[in-house]
C-alpha positions, 0 to 999 in steps of 0.5 A, spaced: 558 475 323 559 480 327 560 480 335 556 484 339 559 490 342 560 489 350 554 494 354 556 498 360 555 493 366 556 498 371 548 498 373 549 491 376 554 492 382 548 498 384 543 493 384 547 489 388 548 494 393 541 496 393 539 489 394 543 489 401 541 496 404 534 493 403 536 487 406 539 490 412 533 496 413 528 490 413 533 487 419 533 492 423 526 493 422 525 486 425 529 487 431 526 493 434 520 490 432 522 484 437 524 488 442 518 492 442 514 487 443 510 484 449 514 479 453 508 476 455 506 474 448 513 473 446 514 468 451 507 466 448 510 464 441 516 461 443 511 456 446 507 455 441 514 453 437 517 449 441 514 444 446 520 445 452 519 452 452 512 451 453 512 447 459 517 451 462 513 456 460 507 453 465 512 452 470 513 459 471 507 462 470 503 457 476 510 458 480 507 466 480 500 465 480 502 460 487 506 466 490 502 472 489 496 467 491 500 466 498 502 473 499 494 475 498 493 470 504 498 472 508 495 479 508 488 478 509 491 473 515 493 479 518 486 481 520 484 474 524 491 474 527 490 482 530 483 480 532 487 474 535 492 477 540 487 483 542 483 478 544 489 474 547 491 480 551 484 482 553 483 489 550 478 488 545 473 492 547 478 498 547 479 496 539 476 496 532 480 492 527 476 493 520 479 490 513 478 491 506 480 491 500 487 491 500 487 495 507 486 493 515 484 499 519 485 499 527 482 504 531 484 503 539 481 508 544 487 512 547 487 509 554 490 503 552 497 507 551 497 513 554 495 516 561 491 523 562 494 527 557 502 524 556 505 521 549 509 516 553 507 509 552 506 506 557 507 498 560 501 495 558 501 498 551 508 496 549 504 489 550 499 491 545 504 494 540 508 487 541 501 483 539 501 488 533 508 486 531 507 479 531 500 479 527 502 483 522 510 480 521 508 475 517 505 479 512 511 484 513 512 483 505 506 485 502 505 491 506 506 498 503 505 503 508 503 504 515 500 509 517 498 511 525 494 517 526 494 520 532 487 524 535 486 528 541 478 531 543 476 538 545 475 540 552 470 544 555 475 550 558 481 547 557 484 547 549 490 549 548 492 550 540 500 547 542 498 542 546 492 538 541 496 540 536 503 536 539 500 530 542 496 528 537 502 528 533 507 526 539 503 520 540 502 518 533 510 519 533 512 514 540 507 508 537 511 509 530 518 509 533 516 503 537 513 499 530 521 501 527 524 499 532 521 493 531 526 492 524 519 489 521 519 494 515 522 499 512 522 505 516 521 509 510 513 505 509 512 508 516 508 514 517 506 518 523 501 524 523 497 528 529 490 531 527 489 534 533 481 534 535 479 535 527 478 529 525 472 527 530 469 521 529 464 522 535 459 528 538 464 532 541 458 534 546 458 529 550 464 525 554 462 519 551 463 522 545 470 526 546 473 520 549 471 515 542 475 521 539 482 520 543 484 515 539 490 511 536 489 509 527 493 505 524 493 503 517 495 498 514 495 498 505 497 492 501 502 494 496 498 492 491 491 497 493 490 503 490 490 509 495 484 513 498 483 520 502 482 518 510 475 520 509 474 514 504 476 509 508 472 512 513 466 512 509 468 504 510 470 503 516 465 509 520 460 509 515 457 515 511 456 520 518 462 520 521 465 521 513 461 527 513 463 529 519 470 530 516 473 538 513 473 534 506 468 531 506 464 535 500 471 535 495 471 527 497 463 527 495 465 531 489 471 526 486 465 520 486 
């Protein structure tokens, strides 16, 4: 009998080779696709395939849930405690404290830190601003910017372009520096504008009107709200006719 004759095997060592490169593709298709992959339905699966990893899991998720509930109510506090020290210091009738969502606004009467027409605050309204500091403190985390916005009012015969537009600004400078000063948040979430008399909220026709126009505003935003234009919150604070008293008015109608 004849033996067979022995057959080119060099197929063989190719099919090998074929065979890993496969393999190896279809490994680094499964590692980019781990890290591509959510991490919360990650941590999800892990769960559903080990016990322990699940109750750590839970742990952690109630742990976040408890904390995030804690920094909201610090933040919605915030408006009681101002209301409080206003009270306390007996300046609520030349104060308006509003909260809503994911805000608080203020609005005091200029009166209650400057005289006549200077930027320098005086004692008492050093007092007000101690008040404020302390209300706001124990939300100082959750705050993503303070804004103070500085407003003078047209006079009958006495405007001046340099002087409305410097002591809105001026003043809205001075109760900024003193809020820092405070070393309550970060400087850079501070924020001071002056708009001179060109955002009334009131008749300027009338002295009740021009004195509801000297005014201080603070704006306090949480840090997870979403950002309007003034003119919303004023459509919220002041209401529909006193945002439409406002120069962007038409462009703020217009966005809705």
């Amino acid at each position: 009998m004849k033996k067979p004759k022995n057959r080119a095997s060099g197929g063989s060592w190719m099919d090998t080779y074929g065979d890993m490169v496969t393999l190896l593709l279809c490994f680094f298709v499964l590692l980019y696709a781990i890290s591509s992959v959510d991490q919360n339905k990650w941590q999800n699966f892990v769960a559903s395939v080990n016990p322990e990893a699940r109750e750590e899991l839970e742990q952690q998720q109630a742990a976040e849930a408890a904390e995030e509930a804690s920094e909201s109510e610090a933040f919605q506090q915030m408006y009681e405690n101002l209301n409080s020290e206003f009270e306390a210091l007996g300046i609520d009738a030349n104060v308006d404290v509003v909260q809503g969502d994911g805000y608080n606004f203020i609005s005091f009467s200029d009166e209650v830190f400057f005289a006549g027409d200077s930027y320098e605050i005086q004692e008492n309204g050093q007092l007000v601003l101690d008040g404020f500091c302390r209300a706001i403190a124990p939300a100082a985390e959750e705050i993503s910017e303070i804004e103070v916005l500085g407003h003078t009012t047209e006079l009958p015969g006495r405007y001046s372009v340099e002087n409305d537009r410097r002591l809105s600004v001026d003043r809205a400078a001075e109760v900024t520096i003193y809020i820092q000063q405070k070393n309550l948040i970060d400087p850079a979430r501070l924020v001071s504008m002056g708009f001179g008399q060109y955002r009334p909220i009131a008749d300027i026709n009338t002295e009740d009107g021009r004195s509801r126009n000297r005014r201080v505003e603070i704006l306090i935003t949480d840090s997870q709200a979403v950002k309007q234009s003034l003119t919303d919150y004023y459509l919220e604070v002041y209401g529909p006719e006193v945002a439409a008293m406002q120069p962007d008015a038409g462009q703020a109608t217009q966005e809705e």
